[in-house]
C-alpha positions as CSV (number, residue, x, y, z in Angstrom):
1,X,23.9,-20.7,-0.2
2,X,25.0,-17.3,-0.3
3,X,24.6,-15.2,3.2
4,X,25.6,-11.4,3.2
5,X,25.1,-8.9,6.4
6,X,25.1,-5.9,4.2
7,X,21.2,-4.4,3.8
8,X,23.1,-1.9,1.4
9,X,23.1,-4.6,-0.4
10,X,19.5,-6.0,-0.6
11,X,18.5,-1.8,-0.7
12,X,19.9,-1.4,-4.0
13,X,18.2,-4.4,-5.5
14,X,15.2,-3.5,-4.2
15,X,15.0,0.4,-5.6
16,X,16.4,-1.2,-8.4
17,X,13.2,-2.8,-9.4
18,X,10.9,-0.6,-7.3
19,X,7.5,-2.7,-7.0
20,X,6.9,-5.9,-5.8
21,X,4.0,-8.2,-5.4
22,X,2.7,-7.8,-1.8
23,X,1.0,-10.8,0.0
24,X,-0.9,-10.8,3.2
25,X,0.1,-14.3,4.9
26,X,-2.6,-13.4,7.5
27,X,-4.6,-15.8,9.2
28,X,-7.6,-14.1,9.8
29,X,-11.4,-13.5,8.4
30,X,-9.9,-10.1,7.1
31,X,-6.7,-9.5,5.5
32,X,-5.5,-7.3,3.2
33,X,-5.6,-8.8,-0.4
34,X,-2.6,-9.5,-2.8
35,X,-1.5,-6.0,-4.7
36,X,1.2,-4.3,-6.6
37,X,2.9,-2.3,-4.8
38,X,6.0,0.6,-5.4
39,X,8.6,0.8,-2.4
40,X,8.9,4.4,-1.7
41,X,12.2,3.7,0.8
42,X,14.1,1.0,2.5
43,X,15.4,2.5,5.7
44,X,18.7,1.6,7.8
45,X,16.4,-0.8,9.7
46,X,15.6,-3.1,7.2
47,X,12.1,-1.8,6.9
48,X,10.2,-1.5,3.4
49,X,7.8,1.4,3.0
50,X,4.8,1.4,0.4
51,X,1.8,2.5,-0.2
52,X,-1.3,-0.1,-0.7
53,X,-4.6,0.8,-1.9
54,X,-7.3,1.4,1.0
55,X,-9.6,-1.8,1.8
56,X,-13.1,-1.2,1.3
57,X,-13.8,-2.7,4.9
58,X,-13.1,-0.2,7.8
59,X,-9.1,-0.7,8.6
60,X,-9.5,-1.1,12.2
61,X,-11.1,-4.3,11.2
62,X,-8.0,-5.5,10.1
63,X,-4.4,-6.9,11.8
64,X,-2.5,-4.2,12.4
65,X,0.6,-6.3,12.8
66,X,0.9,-9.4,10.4
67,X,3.6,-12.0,8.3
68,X,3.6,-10.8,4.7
69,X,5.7,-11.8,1.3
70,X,6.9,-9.6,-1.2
71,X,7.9,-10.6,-5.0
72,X,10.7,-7.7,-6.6
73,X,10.5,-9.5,-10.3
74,X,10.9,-6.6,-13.1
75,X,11.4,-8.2,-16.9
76,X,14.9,-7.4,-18.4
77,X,16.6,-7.2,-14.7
78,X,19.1,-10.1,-14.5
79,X,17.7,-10.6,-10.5
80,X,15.0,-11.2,-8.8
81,X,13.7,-10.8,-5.1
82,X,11.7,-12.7,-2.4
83,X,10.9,-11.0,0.6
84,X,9.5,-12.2,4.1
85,X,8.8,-10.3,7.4
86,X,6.3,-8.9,9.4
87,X,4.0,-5.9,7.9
88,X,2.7,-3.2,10.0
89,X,-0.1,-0.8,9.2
90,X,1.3,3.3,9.8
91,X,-1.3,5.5,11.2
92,X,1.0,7.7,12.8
93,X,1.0,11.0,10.7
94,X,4.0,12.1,12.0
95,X,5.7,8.9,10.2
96,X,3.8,9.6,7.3
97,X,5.2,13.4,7.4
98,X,9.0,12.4,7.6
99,X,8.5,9.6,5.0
100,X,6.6,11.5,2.3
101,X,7.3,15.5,1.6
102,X,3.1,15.8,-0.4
103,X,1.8,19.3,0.5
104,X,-0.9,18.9,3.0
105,X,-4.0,18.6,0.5
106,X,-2.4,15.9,-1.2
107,X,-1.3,14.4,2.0
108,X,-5.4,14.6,2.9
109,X,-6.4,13.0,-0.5
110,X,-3.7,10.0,-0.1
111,X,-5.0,9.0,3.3
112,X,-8.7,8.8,2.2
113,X,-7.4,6.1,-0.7
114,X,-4.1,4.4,0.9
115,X,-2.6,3.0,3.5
116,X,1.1,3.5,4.8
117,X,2.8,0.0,5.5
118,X,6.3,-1.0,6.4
119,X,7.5,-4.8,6.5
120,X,10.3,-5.9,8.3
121,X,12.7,-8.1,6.4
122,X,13.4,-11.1,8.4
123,X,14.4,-13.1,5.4
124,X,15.2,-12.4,1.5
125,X,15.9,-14.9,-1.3
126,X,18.3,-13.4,-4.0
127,X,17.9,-15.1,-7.2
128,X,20.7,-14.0,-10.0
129,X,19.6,-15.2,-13.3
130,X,22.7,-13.4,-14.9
131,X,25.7,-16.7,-15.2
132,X,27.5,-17.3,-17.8
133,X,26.0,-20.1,-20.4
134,X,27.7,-23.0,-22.1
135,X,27.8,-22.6,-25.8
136,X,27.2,-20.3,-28.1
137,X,24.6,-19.0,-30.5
138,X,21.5,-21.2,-30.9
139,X,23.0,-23.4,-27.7
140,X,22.7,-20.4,-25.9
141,X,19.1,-19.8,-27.5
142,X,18.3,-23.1,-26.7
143,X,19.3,-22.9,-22.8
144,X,17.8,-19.7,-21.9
145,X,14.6,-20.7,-23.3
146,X,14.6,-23.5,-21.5
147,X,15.4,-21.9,-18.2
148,X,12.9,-19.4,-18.6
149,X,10.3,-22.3,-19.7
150,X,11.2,-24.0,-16.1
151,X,12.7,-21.4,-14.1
152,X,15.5,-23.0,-13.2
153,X,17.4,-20.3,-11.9
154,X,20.1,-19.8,-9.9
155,X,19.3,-19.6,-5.8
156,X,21.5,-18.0,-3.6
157,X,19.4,-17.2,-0.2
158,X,20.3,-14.1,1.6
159,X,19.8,-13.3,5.5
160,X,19.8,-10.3,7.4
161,X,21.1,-10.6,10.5
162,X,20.4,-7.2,11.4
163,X,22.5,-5.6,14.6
164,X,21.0,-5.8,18.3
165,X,20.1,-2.3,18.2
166,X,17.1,-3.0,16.3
């Protein structure tokens, strides 16, 4: 188990993959359904902002505050990401103003179709696919195959353990 205190850290991975499988862990009648999602900034709080598309219920049916999970997996990246906190709807358009410079018609048009959300990272799973294999040539073949087939990549859990401030 690998633990690092640095959120530069976990920043870079994240814009280095850029979209993410978003799950609602919601208990409730209504919840926002699974969807891909591109992370438009990870701020010095440890908060990751996206767009998701608009629900065809009315949002104020919906949690405002709820757990959520997000997957960062992009093919050819030698890591992967998995992502726990709490999400939170953004209706403030003041918040939507400092985080996205769209001229005010396209501002208009977004809000109509999306939904500005943050999650809070409480928890995120670093898993580095990139070690060095025994072997050589079709051993090596042979191996990443099979780790692919099963997944048996390497773990090494990361914790923020962001300061009291926050």
């Amino acid at each position: 188990m690998k633990t690092v205190n640095s959120l530069s850290f976990l920043q870079q991975k994240i814009q280095g993959i850029g979209s993410a499988l978003f799950y609602s862990l919601n208990s409730g009648v209504l919840k926002f359904p699974t969807s891909i999602v591109s992370t438009l900034k990870v701020d010095e709080a440890g908060n990751i902002w996206f767009f998701i598309s608009k629900p065809a219920q009315h949002l104020q049916e919906f949690d405002w505050e709820f757990p959520a999970k997000m997957q960062f997996y992009r093919k050819g990246k030698s890591y992967s990401l998995q992502i726990s906190g709490k999400a939170c709807v953004v209706a403030d358009p003041e918040e939507m103003n400092n985080l996205v410079s769209l001229p005010a018609r396209a501002r208009e048009d977004a809000c109509r179709e999306v939904v500005l959300m943050k999650v809070k990272i409480n928890n995120a799973e670093y898993y580095d696919y990139n070690d060095t294999l025994p072997g050589n040539g079709l051993k090596k073949l042979f191996v990443r195959f099979y780790n692919w087939l099963f997944n048996t990549g390497k773990t090494a859990p990361l914790f923020l353990q962001p300061s009291p401030g926050y």
